[in-house]
N, C-alpha and C positions, 0 to 999 in steps of 0.2 A: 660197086656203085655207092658214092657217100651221099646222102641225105644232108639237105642244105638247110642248116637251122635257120627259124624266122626269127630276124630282129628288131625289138623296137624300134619305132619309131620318134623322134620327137621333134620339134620345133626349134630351129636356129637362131629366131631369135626371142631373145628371153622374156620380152614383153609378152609374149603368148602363152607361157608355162603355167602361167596363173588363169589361164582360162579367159572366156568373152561373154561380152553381155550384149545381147543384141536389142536394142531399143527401134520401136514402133518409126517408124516415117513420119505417121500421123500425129504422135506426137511432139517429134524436134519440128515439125511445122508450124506447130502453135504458136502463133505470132502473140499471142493475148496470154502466152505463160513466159515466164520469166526464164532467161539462163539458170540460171540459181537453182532452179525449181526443174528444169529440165537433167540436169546434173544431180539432179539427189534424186529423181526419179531413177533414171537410169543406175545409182548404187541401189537404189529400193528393189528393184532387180536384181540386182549382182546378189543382194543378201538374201533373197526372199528363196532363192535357190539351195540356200549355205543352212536356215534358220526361220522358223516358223513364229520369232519371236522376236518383233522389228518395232524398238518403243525408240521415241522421238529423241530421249535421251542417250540411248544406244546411238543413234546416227548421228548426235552431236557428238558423241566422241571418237565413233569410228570414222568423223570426217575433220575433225581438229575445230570442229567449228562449234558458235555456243548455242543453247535451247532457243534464243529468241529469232535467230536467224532459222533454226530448223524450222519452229514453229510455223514461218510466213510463209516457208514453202510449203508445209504440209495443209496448210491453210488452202492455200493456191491452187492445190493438186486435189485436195478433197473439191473445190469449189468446180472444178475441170472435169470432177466424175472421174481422177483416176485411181486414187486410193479412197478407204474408208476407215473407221477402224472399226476394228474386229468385235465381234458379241462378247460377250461375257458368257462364260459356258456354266 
């Protein structure tokens, strides 16, 4: 009797390889936040998993986009209660 090796499994298709971020309901609801702001929240997620060290200038360049745009959403999302930034240790 031969013993049936187990094998990997993966995802066919390749958009999923890289993993998912699953964002709140409650927040793509938010009529009073911007797309803009809802789409870097949802990377603030993606990264916040990956890295414990998520500075405004980081997400302007891991999103090709420049600091005064990050700035208005991080604005936006602080004002929202959903990010903060972090103490000083």
């Amino acid at each position: 009797m031969t013993k049936n090796k187990s094998k990997d499994l993966i995802f066919l298709d390749p958009t999923m390889r890289d993993g998912l971020t699953s964002v709140p309901n409650s927040v793509l609801k938010l009529q009073t936040l911007s797309l803009e702001s809802k789409a870097l929240f949802s990377i603030f997620l993606m990264l916040t998993w990956r890295s414990d060290k998520i500075t405004e200038s980081y997400l302007a360049e891991f999103t090709g986009s420049d600091r005064k745009k990050i700035r208005k959403c991080v604005i936006e999302l602080q004002q929202h209660r959903l990010i903060r930034e972090a103490e000083a240790i």
